[in-house]
C-alpha positions as CSV (number, residue, x, y, z in Angstrom):
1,X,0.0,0.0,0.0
2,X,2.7,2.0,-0.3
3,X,1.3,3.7,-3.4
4,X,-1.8,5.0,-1.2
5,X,-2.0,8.4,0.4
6,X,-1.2,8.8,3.6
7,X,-3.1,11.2,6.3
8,X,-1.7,13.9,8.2
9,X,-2.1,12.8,12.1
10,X,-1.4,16.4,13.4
11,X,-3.8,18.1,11.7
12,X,-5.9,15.6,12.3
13,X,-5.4,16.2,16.0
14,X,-5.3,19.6,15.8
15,X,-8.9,19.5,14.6
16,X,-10.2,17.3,17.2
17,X,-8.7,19.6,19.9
18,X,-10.7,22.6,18.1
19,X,-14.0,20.7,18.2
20,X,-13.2,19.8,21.5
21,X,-13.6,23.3,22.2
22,X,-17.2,24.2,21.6
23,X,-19.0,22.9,24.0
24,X,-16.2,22.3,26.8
25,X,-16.8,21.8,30.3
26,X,-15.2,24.1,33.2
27,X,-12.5,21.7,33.6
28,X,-11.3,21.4,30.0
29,X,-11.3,17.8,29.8
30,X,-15.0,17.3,28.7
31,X,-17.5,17.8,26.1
32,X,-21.1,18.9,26.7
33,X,-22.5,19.4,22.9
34,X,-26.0,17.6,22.7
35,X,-28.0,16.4,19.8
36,X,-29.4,19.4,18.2
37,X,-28.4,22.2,20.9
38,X,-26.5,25.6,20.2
39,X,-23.3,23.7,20.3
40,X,-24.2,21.3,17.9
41,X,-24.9,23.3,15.6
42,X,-22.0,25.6,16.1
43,X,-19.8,21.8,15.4
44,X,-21.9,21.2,12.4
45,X,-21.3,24.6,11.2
46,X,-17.6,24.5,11.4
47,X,-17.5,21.3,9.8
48,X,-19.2,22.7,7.0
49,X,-16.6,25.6,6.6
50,X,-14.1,23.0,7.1
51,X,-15.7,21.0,3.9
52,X,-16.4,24.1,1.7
53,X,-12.6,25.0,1.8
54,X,-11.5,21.7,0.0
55,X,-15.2,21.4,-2.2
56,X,-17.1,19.1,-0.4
57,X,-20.7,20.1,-1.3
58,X,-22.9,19.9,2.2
59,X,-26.3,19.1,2.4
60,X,-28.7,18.2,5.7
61,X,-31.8,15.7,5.5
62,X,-35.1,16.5,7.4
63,X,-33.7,14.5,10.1
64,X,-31.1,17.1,10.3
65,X,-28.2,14.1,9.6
66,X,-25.3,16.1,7.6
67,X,-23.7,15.2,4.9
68,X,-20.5,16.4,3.2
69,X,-20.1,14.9,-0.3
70,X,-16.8,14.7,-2.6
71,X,-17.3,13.5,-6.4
72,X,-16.5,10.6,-8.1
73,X,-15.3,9.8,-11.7
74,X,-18.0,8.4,-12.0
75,X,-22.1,8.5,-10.5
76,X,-24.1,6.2,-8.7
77,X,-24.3,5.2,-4.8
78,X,-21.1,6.7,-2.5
79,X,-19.7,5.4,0.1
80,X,-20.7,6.8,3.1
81,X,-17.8,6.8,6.1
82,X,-18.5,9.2,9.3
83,X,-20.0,8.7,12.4
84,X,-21.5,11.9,15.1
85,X,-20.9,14.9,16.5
86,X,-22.9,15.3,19.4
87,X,-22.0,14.4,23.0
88,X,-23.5,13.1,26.4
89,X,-24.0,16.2,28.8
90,X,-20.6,15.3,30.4
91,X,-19.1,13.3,27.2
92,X,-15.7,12.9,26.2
93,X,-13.3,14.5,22.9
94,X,-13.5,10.9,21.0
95,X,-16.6,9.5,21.4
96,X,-18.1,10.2,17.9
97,X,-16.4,13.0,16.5
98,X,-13.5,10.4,15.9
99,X,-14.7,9.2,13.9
100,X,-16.6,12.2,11.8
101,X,-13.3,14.0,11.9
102,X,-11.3,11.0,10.3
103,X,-13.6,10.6,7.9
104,X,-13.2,14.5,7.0
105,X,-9.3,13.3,7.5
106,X,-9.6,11.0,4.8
107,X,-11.4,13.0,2.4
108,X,-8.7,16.2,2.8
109,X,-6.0,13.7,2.2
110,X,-7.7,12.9,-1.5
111,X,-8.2,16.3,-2.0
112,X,-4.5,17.4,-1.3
113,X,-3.4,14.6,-3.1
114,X,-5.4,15.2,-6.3
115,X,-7.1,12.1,-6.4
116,X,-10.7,12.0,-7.4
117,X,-12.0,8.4,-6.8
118,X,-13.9,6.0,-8.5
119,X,-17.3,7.0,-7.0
120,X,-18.5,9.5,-5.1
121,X,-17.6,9.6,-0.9
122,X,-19.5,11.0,1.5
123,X,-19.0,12.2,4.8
124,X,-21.7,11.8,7.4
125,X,-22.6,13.5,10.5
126,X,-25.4,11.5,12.1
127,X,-27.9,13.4,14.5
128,X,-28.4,12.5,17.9
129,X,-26.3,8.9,18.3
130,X,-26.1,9.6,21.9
131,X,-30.3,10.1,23.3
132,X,-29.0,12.1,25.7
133,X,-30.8,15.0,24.8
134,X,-33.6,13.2,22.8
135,X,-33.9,9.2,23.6
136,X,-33.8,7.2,22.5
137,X,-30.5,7.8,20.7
138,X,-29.5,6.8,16.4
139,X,-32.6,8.9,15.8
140,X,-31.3,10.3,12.9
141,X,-29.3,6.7,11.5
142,X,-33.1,5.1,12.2
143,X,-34.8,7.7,9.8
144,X,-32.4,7.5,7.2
145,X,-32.5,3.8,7.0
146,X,-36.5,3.7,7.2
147,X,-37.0,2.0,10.8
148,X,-38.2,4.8,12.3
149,X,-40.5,7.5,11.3
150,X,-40.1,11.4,11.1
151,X,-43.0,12.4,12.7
152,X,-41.7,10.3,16.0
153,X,-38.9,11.8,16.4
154,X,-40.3,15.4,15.6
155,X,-42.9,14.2,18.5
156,X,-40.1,13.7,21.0
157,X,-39.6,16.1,23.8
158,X,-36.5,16.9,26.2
159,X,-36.3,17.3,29.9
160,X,-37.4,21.2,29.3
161,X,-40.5,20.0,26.8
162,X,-38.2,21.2,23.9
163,X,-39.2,19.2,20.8
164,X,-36.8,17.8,18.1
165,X,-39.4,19.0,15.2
166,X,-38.6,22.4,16.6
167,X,-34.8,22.3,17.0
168,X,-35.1,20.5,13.6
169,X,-36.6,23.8,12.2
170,X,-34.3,25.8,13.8
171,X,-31.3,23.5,12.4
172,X,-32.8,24.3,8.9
173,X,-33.3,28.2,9.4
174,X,-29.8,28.3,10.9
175,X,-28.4,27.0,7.6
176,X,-30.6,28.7,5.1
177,X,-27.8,28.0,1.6
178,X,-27.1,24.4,2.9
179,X,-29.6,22.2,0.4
180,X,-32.2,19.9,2.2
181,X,-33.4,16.8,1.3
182,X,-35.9,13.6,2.3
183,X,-33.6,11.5,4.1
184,X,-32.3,8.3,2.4
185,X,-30.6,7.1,-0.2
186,X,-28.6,4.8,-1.7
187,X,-25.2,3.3,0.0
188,X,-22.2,1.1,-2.0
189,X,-21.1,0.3,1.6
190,X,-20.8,2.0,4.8
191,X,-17.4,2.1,7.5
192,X,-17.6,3.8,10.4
193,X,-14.3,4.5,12.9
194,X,-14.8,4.9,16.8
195,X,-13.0,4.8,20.0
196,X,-13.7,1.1,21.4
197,X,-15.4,2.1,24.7
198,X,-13.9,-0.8,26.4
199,X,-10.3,-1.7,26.9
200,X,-9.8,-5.0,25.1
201,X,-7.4,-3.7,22.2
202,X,-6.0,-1.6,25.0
203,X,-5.1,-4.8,27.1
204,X,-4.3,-7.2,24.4
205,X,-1.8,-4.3,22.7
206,X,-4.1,-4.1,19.5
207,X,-4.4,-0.4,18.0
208,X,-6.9,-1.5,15.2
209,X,-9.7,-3.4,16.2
210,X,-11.8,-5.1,12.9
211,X,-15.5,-5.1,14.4
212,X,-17.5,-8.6,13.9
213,X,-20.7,-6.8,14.6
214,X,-22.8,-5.1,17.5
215,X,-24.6,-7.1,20.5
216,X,-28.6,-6.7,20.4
217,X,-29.8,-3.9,22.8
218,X,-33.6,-4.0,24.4
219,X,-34.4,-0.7,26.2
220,X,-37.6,-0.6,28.3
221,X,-39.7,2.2,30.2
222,X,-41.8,1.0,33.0
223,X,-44.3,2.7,35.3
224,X,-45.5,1.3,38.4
225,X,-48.5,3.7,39.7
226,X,-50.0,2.9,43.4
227,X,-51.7,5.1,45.8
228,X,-50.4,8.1,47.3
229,X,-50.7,8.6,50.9
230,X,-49.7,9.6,54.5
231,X,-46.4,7.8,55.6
232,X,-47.7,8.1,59.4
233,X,-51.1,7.3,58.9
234,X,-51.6,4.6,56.2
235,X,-51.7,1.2,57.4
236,X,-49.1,-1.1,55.6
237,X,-51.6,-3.6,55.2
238,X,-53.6,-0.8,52.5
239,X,-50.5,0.3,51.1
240,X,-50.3,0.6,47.2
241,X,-46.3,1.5,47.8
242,X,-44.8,1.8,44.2
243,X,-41.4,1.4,45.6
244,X,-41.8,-1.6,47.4
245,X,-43.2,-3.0,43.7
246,X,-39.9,-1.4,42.5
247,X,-37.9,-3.4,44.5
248,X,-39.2,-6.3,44.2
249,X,-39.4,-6.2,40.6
250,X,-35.7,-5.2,40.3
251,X,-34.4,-7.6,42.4
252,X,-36.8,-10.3,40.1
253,X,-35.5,-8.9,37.3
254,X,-31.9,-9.3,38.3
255,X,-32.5,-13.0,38.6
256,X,-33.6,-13.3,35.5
257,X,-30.9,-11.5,33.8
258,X,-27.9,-13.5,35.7
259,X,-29.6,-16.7,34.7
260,X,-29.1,-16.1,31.0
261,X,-25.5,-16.1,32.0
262,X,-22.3,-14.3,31.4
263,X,-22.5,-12.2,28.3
264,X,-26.3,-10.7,29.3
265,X,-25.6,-7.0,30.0
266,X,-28.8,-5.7,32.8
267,X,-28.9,-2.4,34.2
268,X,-31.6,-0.1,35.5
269,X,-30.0,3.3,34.7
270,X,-32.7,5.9,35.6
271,X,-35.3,5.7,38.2
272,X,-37.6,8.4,39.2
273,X,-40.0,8.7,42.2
274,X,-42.9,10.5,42.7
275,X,-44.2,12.6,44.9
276,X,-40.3,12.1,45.9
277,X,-41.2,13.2,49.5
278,X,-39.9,11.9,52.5
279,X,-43.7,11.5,54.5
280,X,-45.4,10.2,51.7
281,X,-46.1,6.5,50.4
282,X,-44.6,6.8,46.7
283,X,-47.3,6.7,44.2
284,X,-45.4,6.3,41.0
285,X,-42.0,4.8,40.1
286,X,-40.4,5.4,36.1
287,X,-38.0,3.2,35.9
288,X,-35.7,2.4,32.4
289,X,-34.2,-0.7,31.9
290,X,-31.2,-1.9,29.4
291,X,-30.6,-5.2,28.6
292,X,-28.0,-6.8,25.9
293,X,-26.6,-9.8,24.5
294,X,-24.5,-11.0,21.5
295,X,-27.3,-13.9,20.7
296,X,-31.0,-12.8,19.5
297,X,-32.5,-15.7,21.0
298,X,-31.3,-15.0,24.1
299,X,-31.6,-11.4,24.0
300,X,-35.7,-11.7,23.1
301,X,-36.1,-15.0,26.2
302,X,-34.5,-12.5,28.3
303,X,-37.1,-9.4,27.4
304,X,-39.6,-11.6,28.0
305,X,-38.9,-12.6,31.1
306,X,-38.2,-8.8,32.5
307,X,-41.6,-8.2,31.4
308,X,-43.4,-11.5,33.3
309,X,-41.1,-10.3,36.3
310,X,-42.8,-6.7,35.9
311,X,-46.2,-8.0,35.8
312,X,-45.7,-10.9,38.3
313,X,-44.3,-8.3,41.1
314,X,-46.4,-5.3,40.8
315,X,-49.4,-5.8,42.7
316,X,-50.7,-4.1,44.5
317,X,-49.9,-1.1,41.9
318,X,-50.5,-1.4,38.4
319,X,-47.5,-1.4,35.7
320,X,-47.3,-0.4,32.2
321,X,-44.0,-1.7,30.1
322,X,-43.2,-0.3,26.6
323,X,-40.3,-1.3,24.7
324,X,-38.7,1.9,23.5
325,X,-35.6,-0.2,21.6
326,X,-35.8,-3.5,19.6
327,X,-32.4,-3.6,17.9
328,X,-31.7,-7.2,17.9
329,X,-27.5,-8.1,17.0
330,X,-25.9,-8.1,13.7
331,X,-23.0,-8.5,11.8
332,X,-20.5,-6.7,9.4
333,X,-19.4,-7.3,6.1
334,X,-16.7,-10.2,6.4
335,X,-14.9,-8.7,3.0
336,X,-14.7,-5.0,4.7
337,X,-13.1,-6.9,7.9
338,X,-10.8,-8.1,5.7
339,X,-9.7,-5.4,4.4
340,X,-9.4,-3.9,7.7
341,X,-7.3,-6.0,8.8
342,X,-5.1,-6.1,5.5
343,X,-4.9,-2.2,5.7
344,X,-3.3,-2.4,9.3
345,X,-0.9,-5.3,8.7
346,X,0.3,-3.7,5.3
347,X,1.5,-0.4,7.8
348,X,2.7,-2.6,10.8
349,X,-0.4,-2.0,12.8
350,X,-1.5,-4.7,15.2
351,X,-5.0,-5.5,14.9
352,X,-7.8,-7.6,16.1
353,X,-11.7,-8.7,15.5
354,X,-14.0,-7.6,18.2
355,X,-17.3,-7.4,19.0
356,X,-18.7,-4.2,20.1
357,X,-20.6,-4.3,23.2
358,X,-21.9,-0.3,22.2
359,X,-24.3,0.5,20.0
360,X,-23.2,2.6,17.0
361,X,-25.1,4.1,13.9
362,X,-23.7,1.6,11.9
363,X,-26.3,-1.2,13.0
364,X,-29.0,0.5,10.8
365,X,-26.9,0.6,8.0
366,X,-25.9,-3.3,7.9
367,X,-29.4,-4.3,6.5
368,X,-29.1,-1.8,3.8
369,X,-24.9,-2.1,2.2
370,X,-21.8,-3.7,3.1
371,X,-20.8,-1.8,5.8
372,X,-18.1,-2.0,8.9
373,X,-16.7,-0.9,11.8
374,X,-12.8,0.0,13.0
375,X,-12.1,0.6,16.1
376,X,-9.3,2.1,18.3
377,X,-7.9,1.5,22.3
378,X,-9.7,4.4,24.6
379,X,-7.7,5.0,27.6
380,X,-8.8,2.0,30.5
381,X,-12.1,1.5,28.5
382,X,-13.2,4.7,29.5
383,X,-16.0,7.1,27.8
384,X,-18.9,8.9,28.2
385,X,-16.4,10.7,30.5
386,X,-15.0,14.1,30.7
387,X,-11.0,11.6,31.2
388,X,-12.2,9.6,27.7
389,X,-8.8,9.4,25.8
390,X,-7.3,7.9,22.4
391,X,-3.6,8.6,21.7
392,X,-2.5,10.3,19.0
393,X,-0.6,7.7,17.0
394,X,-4.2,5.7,17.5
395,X,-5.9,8.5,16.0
396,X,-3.1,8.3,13.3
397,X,-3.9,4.6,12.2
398,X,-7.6,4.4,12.4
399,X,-7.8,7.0,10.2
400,X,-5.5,5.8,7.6
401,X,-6.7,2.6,7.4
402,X,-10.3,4.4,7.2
403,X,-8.8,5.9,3.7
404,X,-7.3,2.7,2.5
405,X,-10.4,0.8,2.9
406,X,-12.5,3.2,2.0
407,X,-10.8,3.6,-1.5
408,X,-11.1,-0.1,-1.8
409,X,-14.6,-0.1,-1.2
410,X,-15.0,2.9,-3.7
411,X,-13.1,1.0,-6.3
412,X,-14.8,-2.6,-6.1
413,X,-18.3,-4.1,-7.2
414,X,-20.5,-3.9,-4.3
415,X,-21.1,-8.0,-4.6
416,X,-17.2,-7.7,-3.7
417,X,-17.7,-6.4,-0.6
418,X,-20.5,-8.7,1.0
C-alpha cells in the first residue's frame, strides 16, 4: 500500500482539539454538545466551513443528519464513512467526532493529493447517536434507514418540553444555503471508525480493532402507579407502595438477567420517584431498563422474562412496560473486515476482531450495504467521561486505514464487498 495516500495525524489532532472546544466543560477535559443544541450546531457549522474549503458540497436531511459529499469519476451510490458529533452532557473528545473528523481526514488527504476516486464519498454527520438529549438515541441513522418514522422523532420532547421538530426547524433556518433533502438514499457500503469504549485492544496491545458486529440492545420504560398517601397514617396492610413494587421487581429482574449467564448486559440506569417526599407512600416509580446480549434468541427470552417479572411483582400497583428499543445483534461485512485488517498489517499495525458491546449508527446501515466498523484502544475503556482518551498515533492509524479501505470499497463491485 505503499502507493496510497497517507493522512496527516497532526492536523488531524489539531482539529479534534478545536471541536473539543465548543462545547467544553469548566475543567477542560470534557465535552457537553447535545443532539441538536447551540453547540451542535456551532460543530456542524464548522464542519461545513471546514468541507467548503476543499469542495465538499454539504447538504442536511429532514432529520437534520449532515452530509459532506466529494465527487467521483463516476455516478451512482457513494460510500458513506462518518460517524457523530454530538456528546453526552458530560461526554468525552473521542466518542463520535472520531470518527466524523477521520472521515473528514480521509477525504482532505484525497483532495490534497489530487485524487478524485472512483465513486463518489460521503461524509456523514449523524444526529443524535447519543439520546441524551432526545432518547432514544440513532434517531437520525433510524430515519435515514427507514425504521423509524419522522414524525416520532419530531414528537419527541427533552427534559425542558423542547421538541426535536422544533430544533429541527431551527437547524434548517440556521443554515438557510445548505440544500435539504428527504432522508435516504442509496449506499455502495458503509465504515464507520470509533473509539472502542472498552479496553480490550487496549489490554491485548491491539491499535486497530476489525469489528464482527454489535450485540442486540432492548431498552424498556416502565411505570409502576399505586396510591399516594400519609407515611404516618396509612396502614401497611392498605399500602399501594410503588417502591416496594420497585424493589421487588428489580431484584426479580436481576434474577432473570444472571440466569441467561455471562455475556447478558442488565442495568436499570434511571429511576424516578414520585411525589419524591420523605412522608409520603410513593405513588409512581419510572424506571428504564437496558438489557444486551450478543445472541438474539437469548436477547428476546431475556425481554420476556423482565416483562413476566414486571407484571408478576407489581401488585398491589398497576405497571405499564413499553419497549422503546428493539435492535436485535448483527453482523459486518466479512470482506470489509478483511480489508481492515489487511490495511493495518500492510503499515505494521496490530489489529484484532471484536465485538462491540456499544451500540453505533452503523447497525442501521448493515441491513441496507456492506458496511463496517474499525475501532481504536480508549484509555482504561473509559467514555462517556470528561478523562475519555485515544492517543494520538491511535488517532493516526484508524484514520488511515479508514482511507485505505474506503478507497477499496469505492473502487470494487458492491457483490465484492458482502
Amino acid at each position: 500500500m505503499d502507493d496510497l495516500p497517507r493522512i496527516d495525524g497532526g492536523r488531524l489532532w489539531s482539529r479534534l482539539m478545536e471541536m473539543a472546544a465548543i462545547g467544553a466543560l469548566p475543567d477542560g477535559k470534557g465535552v457537553n454538545r447535545q443532539a441538536l443544541s447551540a453547540e451542535d450546531r456551532d460543530a456542524m457549522r464548522k464542519l461545513i466551513g471546514w468541507g467548503q474549503a476543499i469542495g465538499l458540497a454539504p447538504g442536511f436531511d429532514t432529520a437534520g443528519n449532515l452530509f459532506l459529499e466529494m465527487a467521483g469519476q463516476t455516478q451512482g451510490a457513494p460510500v458513506l464513512i462518518g460517524s457523530h458529533l454530538d456528546s453526552q452532557p458530560t461526554g468525552g473528545r473521542f466518542d463520535g467526532v472520531f470518527g466524523v473528523l477521520a472521515a473528514f481526514e480521509a477525504l482532505e488527504t484525497l483532495h490534497d493529493a489530487g485524487i478524485v476516486p472512483p465513486r463518489p464519498v460521503t461524509l456523514v454527520a449523524w444526529m443524535n447517536e447519543e439520546g441524551s438529549r432526545f432518547a432514544p438515541g440513532m434517531m437520525g441513522s433510524e430515519v435515514f434507514a427507514g425504521t423509524r418514522s419522522l414524525a416520532d422523532i419530531r414528537a419527541t420532547a427533552d427534559a425542558g418540553g423542547v421538541t426535536a421538530g422544533a430544533e429541527l426547524d431551527l437547524l434548517a433556518e440556521s443554515f438557510p444555503d445548505v440544500p435539504c433533502r428527504a432522508p435516504g438514499f442509496a449506499l455502495h457500503a458503509y465504515v464507520e471508525p470509533h473509539i472502542e469504549q472498552a479496553d480490550l485492544l487496549e489490554t491485548t496491545g491491539m491499535v486497530i480493532g476489525a469489528v464482527s458486529g454489535i450485540q442486540g440492545k432492548k431498552t424498556y420504560d416502565l411505570t409502576l402507579t399505586g396510591r399516594e398517601a400519609h407515611a404516618g397514617t396509612e396502614p401497611m396492610e392498605r399500602r399501594q407502595d410503588a417502591v416496594q413494587a420497585f424493589a421487588r421487581i428489580a431484584a426479580a429482574m436481576q434474577s432473570a438477567a444472571l440466569a441467561a449467564g455471562p455475556d447478558i448486559r442488565f442495568t436499570i440506569g434511571r429511576v424516578e420517584v414520585l411525589p419524591n417526599a420523605p412522608s409520603v407512600v410513593p405513588a409512581e416509580v419510572r424506571f428504564r431498563i437496558d438489557l444486551r446480549h450478543p445472541e438474539n434468541a437469548v436477547l428476546d427470552a431475556t425481554g420476556l422474562a423482565l416483562e413476566a417479572a414486571a407484571r408478576d411483582g407489581a401488585a398491589p400497583c398497576q405497571v405499564a412496560v413499553r419497549r422503546m428499543v428493539d435492535a436485535p445483534a448483527n453482523d459486518f461485512s466479512p470482506a470489509l473486515r478483511a480489508a481492515i485488517r489487511e490495511s493495518a498489517a500492510a503499515h505494521g499495525i496490530p489489529a484484532a476482531d471484536l465485538l462491540s458491546a456499544a451500540g453505533h449508527d452503523a447497525r442501521h446501515m448493515a441491513p441496507l450495504c456492506p458496511s463496517a466498523m474499525i475501532f481504536i484502544p480508549c484509555r482504561g475503556g473509559l467514555s462517556h467521561h470528561p478523562d475519555e482518551w485515544a492517543e494520538p498515533a491511535h488517532v493516526a492509524a484508524g484514520a488511515q486505514v479508514l482511507l485505505d479501505v474506503c478507497l477499496r470499497a469505492a473502487s470494487s463491485d458492491q457483490g465484492d464487498l458482502t
